[in-house]
C-alpha positions as CSV (number, residue, x, y, z in Angstrom):
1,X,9.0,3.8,42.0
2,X,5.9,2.2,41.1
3,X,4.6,5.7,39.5
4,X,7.7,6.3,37.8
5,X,7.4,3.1,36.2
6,X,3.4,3.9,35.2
7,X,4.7,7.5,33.8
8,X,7.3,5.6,31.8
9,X,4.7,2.7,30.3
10,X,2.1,5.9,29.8
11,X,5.2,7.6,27.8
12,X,5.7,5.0,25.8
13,X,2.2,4.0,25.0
14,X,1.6,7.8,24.1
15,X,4.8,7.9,21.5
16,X,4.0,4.4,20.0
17,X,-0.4,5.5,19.5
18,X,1.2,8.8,18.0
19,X,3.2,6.5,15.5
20,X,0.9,4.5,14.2
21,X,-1.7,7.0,14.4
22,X,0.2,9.2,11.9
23,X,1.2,6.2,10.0
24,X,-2.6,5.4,9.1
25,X,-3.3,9.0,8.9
26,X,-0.6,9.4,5.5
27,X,-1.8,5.8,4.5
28,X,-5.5,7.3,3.9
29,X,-4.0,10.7,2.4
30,X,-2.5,8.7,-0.1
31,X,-5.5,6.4,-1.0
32,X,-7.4,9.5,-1.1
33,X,-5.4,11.0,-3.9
34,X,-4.8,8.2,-5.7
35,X,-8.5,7.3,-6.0
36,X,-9.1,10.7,-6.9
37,X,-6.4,11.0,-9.3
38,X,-7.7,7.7,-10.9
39,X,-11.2,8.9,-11.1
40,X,-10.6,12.2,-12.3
41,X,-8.4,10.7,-15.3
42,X,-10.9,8.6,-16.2
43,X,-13.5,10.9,-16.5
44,X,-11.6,13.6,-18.5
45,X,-11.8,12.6,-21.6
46,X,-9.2,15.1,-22.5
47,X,-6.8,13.9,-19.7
48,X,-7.5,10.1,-20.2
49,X,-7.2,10.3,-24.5
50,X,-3.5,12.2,-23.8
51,X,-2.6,8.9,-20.9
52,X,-3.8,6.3,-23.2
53,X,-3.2,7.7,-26.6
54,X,0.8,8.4,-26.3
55,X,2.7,5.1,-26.7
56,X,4.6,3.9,-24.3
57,X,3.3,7.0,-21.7
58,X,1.9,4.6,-18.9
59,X,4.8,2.7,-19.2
60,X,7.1,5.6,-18.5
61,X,4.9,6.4,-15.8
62,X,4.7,3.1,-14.2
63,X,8.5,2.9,-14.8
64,X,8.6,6.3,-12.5
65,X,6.3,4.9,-9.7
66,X,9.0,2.0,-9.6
67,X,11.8,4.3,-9.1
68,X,10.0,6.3,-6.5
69,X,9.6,3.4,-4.4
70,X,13.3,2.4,-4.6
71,X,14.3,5.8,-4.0
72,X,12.2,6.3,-1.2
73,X,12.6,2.6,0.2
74,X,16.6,3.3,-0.2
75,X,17.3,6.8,0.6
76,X,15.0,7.8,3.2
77,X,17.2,8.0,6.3
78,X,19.2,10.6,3.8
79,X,15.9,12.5,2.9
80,X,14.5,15.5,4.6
81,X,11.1,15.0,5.9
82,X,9.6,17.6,4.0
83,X,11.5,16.1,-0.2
84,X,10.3,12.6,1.3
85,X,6.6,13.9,2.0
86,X,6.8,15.4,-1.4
87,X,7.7,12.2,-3.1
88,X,5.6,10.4,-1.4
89,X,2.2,12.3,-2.3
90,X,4.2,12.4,-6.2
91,X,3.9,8.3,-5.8
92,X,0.4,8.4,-4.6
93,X,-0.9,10.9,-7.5
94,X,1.0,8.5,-10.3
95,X,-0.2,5.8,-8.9
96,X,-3.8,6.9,-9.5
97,X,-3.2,8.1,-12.8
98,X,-2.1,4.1,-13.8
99,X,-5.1,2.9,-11.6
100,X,-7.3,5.2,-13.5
101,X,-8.0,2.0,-16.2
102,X,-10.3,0.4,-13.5
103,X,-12.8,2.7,-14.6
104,X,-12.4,1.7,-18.1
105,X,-12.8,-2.2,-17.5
106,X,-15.1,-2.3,-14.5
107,X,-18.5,-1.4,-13.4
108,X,-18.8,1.8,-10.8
109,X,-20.5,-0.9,-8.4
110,X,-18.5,-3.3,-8.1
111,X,-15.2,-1.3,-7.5
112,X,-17.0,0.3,-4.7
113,X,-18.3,-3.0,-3.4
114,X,-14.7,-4.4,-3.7
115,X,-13.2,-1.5,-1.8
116,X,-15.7,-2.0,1.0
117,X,-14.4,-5.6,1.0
118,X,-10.9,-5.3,0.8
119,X,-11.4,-2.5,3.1
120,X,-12.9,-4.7,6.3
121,X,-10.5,-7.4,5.3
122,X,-7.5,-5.2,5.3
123,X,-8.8,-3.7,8.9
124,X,-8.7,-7.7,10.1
125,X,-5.9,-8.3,9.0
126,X,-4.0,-5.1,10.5
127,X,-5.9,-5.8,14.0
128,X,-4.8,-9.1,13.6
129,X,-1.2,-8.0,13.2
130,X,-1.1,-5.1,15.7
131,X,-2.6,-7.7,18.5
132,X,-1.5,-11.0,17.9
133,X,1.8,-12.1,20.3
134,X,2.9,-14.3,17.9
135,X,5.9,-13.8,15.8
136,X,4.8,-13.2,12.3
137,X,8.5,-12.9,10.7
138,X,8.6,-16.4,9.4
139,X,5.1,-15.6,7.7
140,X,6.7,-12.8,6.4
141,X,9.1,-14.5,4.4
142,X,7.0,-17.3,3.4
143,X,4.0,-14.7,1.6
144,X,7.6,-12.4,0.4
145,X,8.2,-15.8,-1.6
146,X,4.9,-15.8,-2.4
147,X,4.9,-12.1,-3.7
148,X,8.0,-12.9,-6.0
149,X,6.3,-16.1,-7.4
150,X,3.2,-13.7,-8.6
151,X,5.4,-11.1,-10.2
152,X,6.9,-14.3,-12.5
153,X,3.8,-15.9,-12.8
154,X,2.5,-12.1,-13.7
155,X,4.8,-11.4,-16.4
156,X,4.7,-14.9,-17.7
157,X,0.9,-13.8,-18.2
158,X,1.7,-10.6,-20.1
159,X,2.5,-12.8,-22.9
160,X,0.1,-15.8,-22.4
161,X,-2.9,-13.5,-21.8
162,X,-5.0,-16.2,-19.8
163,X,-8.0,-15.4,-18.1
164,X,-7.6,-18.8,-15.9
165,X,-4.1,-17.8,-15.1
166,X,-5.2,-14.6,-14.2
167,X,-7.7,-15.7,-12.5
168,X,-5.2,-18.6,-10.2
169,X,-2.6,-15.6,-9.2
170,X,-5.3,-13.3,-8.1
171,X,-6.3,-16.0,-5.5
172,X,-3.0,-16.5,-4.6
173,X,-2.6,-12.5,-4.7
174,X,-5.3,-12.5,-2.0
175,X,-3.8,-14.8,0.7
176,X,0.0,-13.3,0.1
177,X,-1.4,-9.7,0.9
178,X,-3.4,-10.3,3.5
179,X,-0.7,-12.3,4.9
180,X,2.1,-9.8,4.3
181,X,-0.9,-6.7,5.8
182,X,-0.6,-8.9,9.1
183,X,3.4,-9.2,9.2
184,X,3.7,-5.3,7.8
185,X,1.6,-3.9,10.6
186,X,3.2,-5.8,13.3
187,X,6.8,-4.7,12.3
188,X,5.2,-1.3,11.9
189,X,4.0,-2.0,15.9
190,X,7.9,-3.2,16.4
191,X,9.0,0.4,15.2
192,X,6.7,2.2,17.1
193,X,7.6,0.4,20.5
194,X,11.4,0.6,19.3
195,X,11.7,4.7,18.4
196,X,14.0,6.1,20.3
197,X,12.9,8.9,22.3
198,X,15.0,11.4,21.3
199,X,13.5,11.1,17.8
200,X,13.3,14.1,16.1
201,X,10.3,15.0,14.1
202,X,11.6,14.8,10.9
203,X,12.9,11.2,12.0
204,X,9.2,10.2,13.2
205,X,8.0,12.0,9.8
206,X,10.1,9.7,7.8
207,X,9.3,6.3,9.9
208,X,5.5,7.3,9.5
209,X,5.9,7.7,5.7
210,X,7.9,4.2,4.9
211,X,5.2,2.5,7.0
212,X,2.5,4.2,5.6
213,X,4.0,3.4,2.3
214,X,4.5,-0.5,2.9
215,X,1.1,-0.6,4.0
216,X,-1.2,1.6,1.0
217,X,1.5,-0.9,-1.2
218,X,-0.7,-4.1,1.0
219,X,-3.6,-2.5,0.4
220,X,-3.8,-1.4,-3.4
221,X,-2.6,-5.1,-4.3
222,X,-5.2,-6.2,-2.2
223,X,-7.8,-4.1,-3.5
224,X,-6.3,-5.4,-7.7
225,X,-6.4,-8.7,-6.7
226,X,-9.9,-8.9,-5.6
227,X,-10.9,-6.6,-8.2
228,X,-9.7,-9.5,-10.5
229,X,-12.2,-11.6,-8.7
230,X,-14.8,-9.6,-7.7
231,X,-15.2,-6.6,-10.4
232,X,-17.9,-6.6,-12.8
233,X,-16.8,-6.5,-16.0
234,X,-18.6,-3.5,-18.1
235,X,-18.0,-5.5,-21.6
């Protein structure tokens, strides 16, 4: 009895590892693209003049990154595995493409630096998440409140243009993703334990990508937000 119980934990354990494992694993194929989609725009001068020169482009494509998260975010269950991975590495190459600017507006050095740093806090934060027994849903909400004040207080700034404003929601930024990195990764741990075992591999496919999506989301924001604080301007 004893050892069918131990195969059954080991079973378990195994499935769940598998999970997250391949969750992190399309989380850093996506950062990968989109930071080399974002470099390689911004150091084609061809490429980058085309982006930046047609009005109203990067708002088209920002508008599109939108709708690819909705869409994914809504319709995944109804997805195959194989349209959702496709739309998912889509996101991740558009997503560099409108990151691409950072090149533009900040020194080589201190983007690297930041990534570094938002990299060792995101890793805290996800540990924290993945081992802490505490219930993290209420701190969930709280930083989701916290998310939807930023996006107001963000578009407020569109049209204020303050650097101290800026400066105010990046902080906030900071402690709202770190806090949502914790509550993201231990719902991701929740979804792991919870997949049935019958799960096909297109439905373990599909779990993997929404979770790797939620989390490169955490993290990019992250990564802005401390750029705002942290990057070295090259004016």
């Amino acid at each position: 009895m004893e050892s069918a119980s131990s195969f059954s934990q080991n079973t378990v354990l195994v499935k769940t590892n598998s999970f997250i494992r391949s969750v992190y694993n399309w989380m850093a194929i996506a950062l990968c693209l989109t930071g080399f989609t974002a470099y390689y725009v911004a150091h084609n001068e061809t490429i980058a003049q085309f982006i930046y020169g047609t009005p109203g482009l990067i708002m088209i494509i920002i508008i599109a990154e939108l709708g690819f998260v909705f869409y994914l975010s809504a319709r995944i269950q109804k997805l195959n595995a194989a349209t959702a991975t496709a739309l998912f590495i889509i996101y991740s190459i558009l997503n560099g493409i409108t990151l691409s600017f950072i090149f533009f507006r900040y020194t080589s050095t201190s983007i690297v630096s930041t990534f570094m740093i938002c990299s060792v806090t995101f890793l805290c934060c996800s540990v924290y998440g993945m081992m802490t027994k505490k219930d993290l849903t209420s701190l969930g909400g709280f930083m989701f409140m916290g998310l939807i004040g930023i996006v107001i207080a963000s578009v407020v700034n569109i049209f204020l243009q303050s650097s101290g404003m800026q400066m105010i929601i990046s902080y906030i930024g900071v402690v709202v993703f770190i806090g949502l990195t914790a509550y993201d990764t231990q719902k991701l741990k929740t979804m792991a334990v919870t997949l049935p075992n019958n799960a096909t591999g297109a439905m373990v496919r599909k779990g993997a990508l929404m979770g790797a999506l939620t989390l490169y989301l955490d993290f990019i924001n992250l990564f802005i937000m401390m750029l705002h604080i942290f990057g070295g301007s090259k004016d």
